[in-house]
C-alpha positions as CSV (number, residue, x, y, z in Angstrom):
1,X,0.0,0.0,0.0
2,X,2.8,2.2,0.9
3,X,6.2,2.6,-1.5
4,X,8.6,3.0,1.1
5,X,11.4,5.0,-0.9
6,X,9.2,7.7,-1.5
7,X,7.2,7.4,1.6
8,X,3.9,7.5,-1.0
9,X,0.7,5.9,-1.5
10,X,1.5,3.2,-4.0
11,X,-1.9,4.4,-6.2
12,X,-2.1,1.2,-8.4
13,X,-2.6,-0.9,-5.4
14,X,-5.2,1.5,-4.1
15,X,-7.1,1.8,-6.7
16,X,-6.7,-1.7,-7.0
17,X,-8.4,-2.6,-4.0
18,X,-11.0,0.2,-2.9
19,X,-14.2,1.5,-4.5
20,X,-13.7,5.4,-5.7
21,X,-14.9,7.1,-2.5
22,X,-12.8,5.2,-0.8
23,X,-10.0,5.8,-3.6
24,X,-10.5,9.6,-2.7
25,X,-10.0,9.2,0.8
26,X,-7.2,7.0,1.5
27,X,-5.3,9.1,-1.0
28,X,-6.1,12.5,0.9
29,X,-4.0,11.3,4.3
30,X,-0.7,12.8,3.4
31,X,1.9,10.5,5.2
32,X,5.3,10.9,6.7
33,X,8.7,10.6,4.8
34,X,9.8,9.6,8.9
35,X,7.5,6.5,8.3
36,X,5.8,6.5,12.0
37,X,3.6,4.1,13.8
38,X,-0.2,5.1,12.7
39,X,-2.4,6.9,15.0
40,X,-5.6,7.9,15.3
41,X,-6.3,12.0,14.5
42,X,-9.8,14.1,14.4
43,X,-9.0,15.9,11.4
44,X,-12.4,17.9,11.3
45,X,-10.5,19.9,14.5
46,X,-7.3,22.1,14.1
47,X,-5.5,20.5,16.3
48,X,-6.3,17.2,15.3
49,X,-8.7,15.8,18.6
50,X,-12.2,15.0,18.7
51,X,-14.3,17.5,19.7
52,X,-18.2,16.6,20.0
53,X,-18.7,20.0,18.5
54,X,-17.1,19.2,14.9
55,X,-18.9,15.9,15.3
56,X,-22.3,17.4,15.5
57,X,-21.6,20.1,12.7
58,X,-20.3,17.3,10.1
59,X,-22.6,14.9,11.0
60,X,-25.7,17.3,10.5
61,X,-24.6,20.4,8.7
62,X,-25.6,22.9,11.3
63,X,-24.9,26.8,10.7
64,X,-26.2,27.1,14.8
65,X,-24.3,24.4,16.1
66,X,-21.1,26.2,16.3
67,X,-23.2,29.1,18.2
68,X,-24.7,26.4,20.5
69,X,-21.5,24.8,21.6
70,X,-19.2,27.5,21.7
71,X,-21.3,30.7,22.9
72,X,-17.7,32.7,24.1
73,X,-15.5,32.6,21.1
74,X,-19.0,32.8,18.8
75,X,-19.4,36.5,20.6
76,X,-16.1,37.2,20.3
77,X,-16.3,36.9,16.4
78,X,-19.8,39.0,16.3
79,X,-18.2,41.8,18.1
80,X,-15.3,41.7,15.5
81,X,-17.5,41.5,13.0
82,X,-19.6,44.2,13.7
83,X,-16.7,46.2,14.9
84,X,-14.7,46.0,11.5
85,X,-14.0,49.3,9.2
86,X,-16.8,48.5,6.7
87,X,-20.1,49.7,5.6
88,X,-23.3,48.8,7.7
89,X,-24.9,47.3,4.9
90,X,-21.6,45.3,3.9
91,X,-21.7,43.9,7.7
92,X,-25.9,42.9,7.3
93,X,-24.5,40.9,4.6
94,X,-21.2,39.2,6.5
95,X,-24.2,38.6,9.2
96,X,-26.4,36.8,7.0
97,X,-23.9,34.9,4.9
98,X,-22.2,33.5,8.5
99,X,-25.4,32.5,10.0
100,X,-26.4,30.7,6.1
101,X,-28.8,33.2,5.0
102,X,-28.5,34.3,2.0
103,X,-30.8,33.1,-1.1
104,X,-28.7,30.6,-2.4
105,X,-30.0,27.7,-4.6
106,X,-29.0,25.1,-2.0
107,X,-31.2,27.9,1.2
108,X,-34.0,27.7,-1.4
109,X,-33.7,24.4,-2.1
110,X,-34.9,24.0,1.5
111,X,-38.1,25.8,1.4
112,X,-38.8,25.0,-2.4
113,X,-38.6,20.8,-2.4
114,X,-36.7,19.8,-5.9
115,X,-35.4,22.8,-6.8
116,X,-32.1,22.4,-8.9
117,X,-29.0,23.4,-6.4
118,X,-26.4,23.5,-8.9
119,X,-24.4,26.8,-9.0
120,X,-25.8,29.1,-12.1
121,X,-22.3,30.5,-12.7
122,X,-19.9,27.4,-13.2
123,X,-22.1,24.7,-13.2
124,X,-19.8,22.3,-11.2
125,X,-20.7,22.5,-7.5
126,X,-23.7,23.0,-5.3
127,X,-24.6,26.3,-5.1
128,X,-23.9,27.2,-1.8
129,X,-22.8,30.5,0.4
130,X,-18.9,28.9,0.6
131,X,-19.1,27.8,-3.0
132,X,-20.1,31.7,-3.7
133,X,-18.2,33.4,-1.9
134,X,-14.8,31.0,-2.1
135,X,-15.0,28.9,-4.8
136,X,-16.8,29.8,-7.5
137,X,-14.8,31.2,-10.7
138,X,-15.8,34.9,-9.7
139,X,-15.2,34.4,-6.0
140,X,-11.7,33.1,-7.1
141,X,-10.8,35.9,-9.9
142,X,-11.7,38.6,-6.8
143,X,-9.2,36.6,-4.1
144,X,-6.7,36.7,-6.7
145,X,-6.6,40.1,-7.4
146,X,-6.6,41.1,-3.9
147,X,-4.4,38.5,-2.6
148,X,-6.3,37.3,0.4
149,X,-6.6,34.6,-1.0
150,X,-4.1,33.0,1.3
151,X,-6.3,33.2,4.3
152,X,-9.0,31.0,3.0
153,X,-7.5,27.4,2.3
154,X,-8.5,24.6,4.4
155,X,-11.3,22.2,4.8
156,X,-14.4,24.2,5.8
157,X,-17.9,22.3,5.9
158,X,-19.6,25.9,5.8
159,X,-19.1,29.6,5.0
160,X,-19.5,30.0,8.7
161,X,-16.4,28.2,9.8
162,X,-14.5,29.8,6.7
163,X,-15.3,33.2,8.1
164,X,-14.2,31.9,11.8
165,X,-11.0,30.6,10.6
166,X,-9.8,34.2,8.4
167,X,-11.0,36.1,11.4
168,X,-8.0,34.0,13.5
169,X,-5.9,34.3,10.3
170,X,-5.8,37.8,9.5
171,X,-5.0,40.7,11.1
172,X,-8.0,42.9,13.0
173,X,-7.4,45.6,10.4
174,X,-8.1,43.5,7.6
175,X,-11.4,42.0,9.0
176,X,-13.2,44.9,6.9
177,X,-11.5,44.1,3.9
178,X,-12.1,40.6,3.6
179,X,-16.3,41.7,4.9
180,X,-16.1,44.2,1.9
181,X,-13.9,41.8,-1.0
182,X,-17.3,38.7,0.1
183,X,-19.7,41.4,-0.6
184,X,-18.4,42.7,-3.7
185,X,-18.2,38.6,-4.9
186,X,-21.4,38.5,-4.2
187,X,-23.0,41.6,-6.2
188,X,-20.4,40.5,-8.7
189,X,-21.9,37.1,-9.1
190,X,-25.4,38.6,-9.2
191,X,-24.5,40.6,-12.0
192,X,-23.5,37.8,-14.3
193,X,-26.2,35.9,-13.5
194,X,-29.1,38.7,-14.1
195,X,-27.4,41.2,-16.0
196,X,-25.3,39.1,-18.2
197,X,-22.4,41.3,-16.8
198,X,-19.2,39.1,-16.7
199,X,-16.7,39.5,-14.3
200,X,-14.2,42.3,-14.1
201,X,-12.2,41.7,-11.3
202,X,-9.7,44.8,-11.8
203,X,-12.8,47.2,-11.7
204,X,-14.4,45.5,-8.7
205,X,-11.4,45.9,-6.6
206,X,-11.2,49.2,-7.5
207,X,-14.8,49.7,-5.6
208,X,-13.8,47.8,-3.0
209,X,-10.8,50.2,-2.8
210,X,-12.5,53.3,-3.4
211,X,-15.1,52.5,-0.6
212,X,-12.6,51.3,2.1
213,X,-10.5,54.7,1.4
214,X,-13.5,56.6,1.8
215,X,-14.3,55.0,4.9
216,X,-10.9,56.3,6.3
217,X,-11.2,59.1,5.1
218,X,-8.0,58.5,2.9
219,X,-7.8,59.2,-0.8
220,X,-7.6,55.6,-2.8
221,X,-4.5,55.2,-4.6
222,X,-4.5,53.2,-7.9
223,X,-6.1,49.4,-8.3
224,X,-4.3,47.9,-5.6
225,X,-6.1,47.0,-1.9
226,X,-5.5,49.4,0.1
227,X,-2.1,49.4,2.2
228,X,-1.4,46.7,-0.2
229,X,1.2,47.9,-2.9
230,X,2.3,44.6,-5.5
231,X,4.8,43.4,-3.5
232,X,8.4,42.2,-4.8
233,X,10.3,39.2,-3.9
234,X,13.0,40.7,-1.9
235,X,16.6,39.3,-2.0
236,X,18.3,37.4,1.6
237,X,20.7,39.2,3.1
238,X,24.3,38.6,2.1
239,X,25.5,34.8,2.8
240,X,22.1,33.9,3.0
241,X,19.8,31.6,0.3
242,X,16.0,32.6,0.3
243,X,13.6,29.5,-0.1
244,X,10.5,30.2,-1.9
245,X,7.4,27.8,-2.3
246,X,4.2,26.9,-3.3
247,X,1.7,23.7,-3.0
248,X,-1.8,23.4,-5.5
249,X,-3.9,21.1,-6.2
250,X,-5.1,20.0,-9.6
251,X,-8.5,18.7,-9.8
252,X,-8.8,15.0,-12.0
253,X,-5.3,14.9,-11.2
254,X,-3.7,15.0,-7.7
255,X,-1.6,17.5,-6.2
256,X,1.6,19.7,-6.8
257,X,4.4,21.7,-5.5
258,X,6.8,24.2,-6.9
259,X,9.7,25.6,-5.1
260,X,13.1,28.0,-6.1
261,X,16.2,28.6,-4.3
262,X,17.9,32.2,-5.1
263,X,20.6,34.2,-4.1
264,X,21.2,38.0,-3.0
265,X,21.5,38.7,-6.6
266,X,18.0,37.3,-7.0
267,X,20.3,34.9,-9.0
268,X,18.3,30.8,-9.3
269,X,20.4,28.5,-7.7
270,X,17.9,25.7,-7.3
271,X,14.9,25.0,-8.5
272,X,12.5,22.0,-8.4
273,X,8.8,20.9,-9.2
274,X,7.0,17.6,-7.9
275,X,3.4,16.2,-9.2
276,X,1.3,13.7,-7.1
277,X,-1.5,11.4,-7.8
278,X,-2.2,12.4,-3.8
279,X,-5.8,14.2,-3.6
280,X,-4.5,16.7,-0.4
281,X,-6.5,19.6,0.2
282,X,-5.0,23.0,-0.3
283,X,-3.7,23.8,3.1
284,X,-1.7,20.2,3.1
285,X,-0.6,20.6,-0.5
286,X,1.1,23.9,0.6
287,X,2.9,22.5,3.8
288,X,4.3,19.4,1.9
289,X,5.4,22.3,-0.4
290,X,7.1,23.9,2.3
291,X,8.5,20.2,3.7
292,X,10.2,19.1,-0.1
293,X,11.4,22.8,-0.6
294,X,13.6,22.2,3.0
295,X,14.4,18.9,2.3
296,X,15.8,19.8,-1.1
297,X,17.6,22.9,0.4
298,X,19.4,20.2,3.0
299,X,20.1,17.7,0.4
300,X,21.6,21.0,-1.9
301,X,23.9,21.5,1.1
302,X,22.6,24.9,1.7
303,X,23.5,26.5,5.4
304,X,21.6,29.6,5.8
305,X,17.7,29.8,4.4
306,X,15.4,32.4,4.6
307,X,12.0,30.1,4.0
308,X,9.1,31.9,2.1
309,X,5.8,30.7,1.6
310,X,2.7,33.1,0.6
311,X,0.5,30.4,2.8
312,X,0.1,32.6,6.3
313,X,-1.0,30.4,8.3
314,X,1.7,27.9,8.0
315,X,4.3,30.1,8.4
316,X,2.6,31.1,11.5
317,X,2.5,27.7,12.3
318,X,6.4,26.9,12.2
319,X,7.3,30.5,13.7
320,X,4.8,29.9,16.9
321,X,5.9,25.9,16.9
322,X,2.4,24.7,16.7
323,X,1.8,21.7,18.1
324,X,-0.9,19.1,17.5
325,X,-2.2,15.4,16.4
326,X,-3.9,16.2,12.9
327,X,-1.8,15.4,9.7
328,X,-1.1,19.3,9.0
329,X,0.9,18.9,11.9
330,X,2.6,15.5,11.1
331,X,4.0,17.5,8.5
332,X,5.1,20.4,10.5
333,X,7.3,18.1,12.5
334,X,8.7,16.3,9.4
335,X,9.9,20.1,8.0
336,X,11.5,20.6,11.7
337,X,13.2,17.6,11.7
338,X,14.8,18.7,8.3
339,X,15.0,22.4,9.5
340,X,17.3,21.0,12.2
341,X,19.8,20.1,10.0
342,X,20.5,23.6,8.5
343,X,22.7,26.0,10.3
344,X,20.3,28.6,10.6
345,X,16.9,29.4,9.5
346,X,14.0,32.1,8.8
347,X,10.5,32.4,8.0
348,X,8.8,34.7,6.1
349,X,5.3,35.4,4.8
350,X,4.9,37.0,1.3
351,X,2.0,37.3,-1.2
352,X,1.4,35.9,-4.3
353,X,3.3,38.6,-6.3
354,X,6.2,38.3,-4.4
355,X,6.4,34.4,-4.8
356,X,5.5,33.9,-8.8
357,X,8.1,31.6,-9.6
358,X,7.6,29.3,-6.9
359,X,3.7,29.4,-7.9
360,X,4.8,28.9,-12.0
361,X,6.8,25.9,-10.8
362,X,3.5,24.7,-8.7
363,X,0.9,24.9,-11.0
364,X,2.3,25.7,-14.8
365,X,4.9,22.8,-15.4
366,X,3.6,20.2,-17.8
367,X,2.4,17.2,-15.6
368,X,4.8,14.4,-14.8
369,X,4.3,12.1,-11.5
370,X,7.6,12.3,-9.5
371,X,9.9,14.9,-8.8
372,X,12.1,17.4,-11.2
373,X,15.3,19.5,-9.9
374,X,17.3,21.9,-11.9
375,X,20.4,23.6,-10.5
376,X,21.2,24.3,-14.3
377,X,19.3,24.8,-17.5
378,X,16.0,25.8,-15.8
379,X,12.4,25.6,-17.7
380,X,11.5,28.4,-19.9
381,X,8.6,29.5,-17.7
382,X,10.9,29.7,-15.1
383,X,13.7,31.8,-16.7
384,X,11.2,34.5,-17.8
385,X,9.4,34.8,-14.7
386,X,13.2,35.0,-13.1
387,X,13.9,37.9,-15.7
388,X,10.8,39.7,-15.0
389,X,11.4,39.9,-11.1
390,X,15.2,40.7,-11.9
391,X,14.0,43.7,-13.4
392,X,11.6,44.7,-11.0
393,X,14.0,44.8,-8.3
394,X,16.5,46.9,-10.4
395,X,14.0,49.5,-11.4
């Protein structure tokens, strides 16, 4: 079942043996290139223990359970909410999008029996408020642009436990932001579907701009999110390598991960790409990103790494030491255990701009199970990306 060398689901025998859903779920439990004893984890909790709570919410869907079972840290979240630099009307709709309000085909599918609950945009998923207002195409064309994006992967059952889990993510002053980017998805959306308006996500962040300046009292400046300039990949200091990486996941197909070595002199001394048959979801795609871009700094005889990921949360994670039982965490300790064979090491958060050639190496390399490392003679996509960001930081 497992190939050893590669510490890897061997996928013929799986498939082999188990029906599809079961296909799906074996090959979702990421497993340790340590090779430890099993154990039991609750992965429907952070931390990776059961919690009666998560239990009742998967088992029956419930947008009050959470409200129910956890009345303190569900107040603490309203007064946030309602305390965030936004619009009143902007935090009527954050209200009724957390509690599973809004007039979604799935909501009216309750109260209107047969109803078809398929999403009237992409036509792939039930339409749903966390299919909306996550991962829909327009909900995704909006996070890209404003690069919040980062905040929102993980393994939510609702829009409610989304919402709860950015809240803890990002920063206080960025609470009315990410209200204001959810509402503009939303009027976004409404406007393809009954206006035949498509999409424009340039122009809608430019509202969602304009109206948080104004709010402030500040004068919007440009396209860009406010306090949010495109941000460059910025070199290591001197005797230092920067690590940057980047973990996706490519629907039909399995998973992938992209990561670069560079110099001072923004200079590629390492590059590499892998490609898994592996179903992970998004948040464990990017820390076995961050675990293979480590191990192939330690095995490339760096000393000194500066690690980047644009994944906030799991930088967090490693900075703060998180501990826990769940397999996000199994994975932590497997990139600490490599992390303690470098001389020294740093970690640093960056946004997508900043960490394109990791993210081209992720996600635009032709697909190939296994694993691919240049020191030499790099891809095409990945020299001209290189040359682009070379030029940025000159100018």
């Amino acid at each position: 079942m497992i190939h050893l060398p590669t510490a890897s689901w061997n996928v013929a025998k799986v498939k082999e043996l188990f029906l599809p859903f079961e296909q799906e779920r074996i090959l979702s439990i990421p497993l340790s290139v340590r090779l430890l004893n099993d154990s039991i984890c609750w992965d429907l909790e952070k931390g990776g223990d059961y919690s009666v709570r998560s239990a009742y919410r998967a088992i029956f869907g419930d947008y009050e359970a959470e409200i129910r079972t956890s009345g303190s840290s569900s107040s603490n979240f309203w007064g946030r909410m309602w305390a965030a630099a936004t619009l009143p009307r902007v935090k009527v709709f954050f209200w009724r999008a957390r509690r599973g309000a809004l007039p979604t085909l799935v909501g009216l599918s309750k109260r209107i029996p047969g109803k078809n609950i398929v999403c009237s945009v992409c036509r792939v998923e039930d339409e749903s408020e966390l299919h909306c207002l996550r991962d829909c195409i327009t909900a995704r064309l909006l996070w890209d642009e404003c690069d919040l994006g980062s905040a929102m992967t993980g393994c939510f059952q609702s829009f409610g436990e989304l919402a709860a889990a950015c809240f803890e993510r990002l920063p206080r002053e960025e609470h009315g932001l990410f209200m204001t980017v959810c509402w503009e998805i939303w009027g976004a959306r409404n406007r393809w579907i009954f206006e035949g308006e498509r999409c424009d996500p340039r122009r809608s962040m430019d509202y969602v701009t304009k109206l948080i300046s104004e709010l402030k009292g500040e004068e919007g400046k440009g396209g860009c999110v406010v306090g949010r300039a495109r941000q460059r990949w910025i070199p290591p200091p001197a005797g230092w390598a920067k690590l940057n990486v980047d973990g996706g996941v490519c629907e039909g197909l399995g998973s992938s991960a992209g990561a670069v070595i560079r110099d001072e002199k923004g200079m590629a001394l390492l590059a590499a790409a892998w490609s898994f048959e592996d179903l992970w979801e998004p948040r464990i795609a990017e820390a076995k990103a961050l675990l293979l871009g480590v191990k192939a700094a330690v095995e490339a005889g760096f000393v000194r790494v500066v690690v980047e990921s644009g994944c906030q949360g799991l930088i967090n994670a490693m900075k703060s030491q998180e501990d826990g039982r769940s397999c996000f965490h199994m994975i932590l300790d497997d990139t600490r255990h490599f992390c303690s064979l470098l001389g020294s090491v740093s970690w640093s958060f960056v946004r997508r701009e900043g960490n394109r050639v990791a993210h081209v190496l992720a996600h635009s390399m032709p697909w190939e199970v296994g694993g691919r490392v240049w020191v030499a003679d790099f891809p095409s996509t990945v020299c001209s990306t290189l040359t682009v960001y070379l030029s940025m930081n000159e100018s």
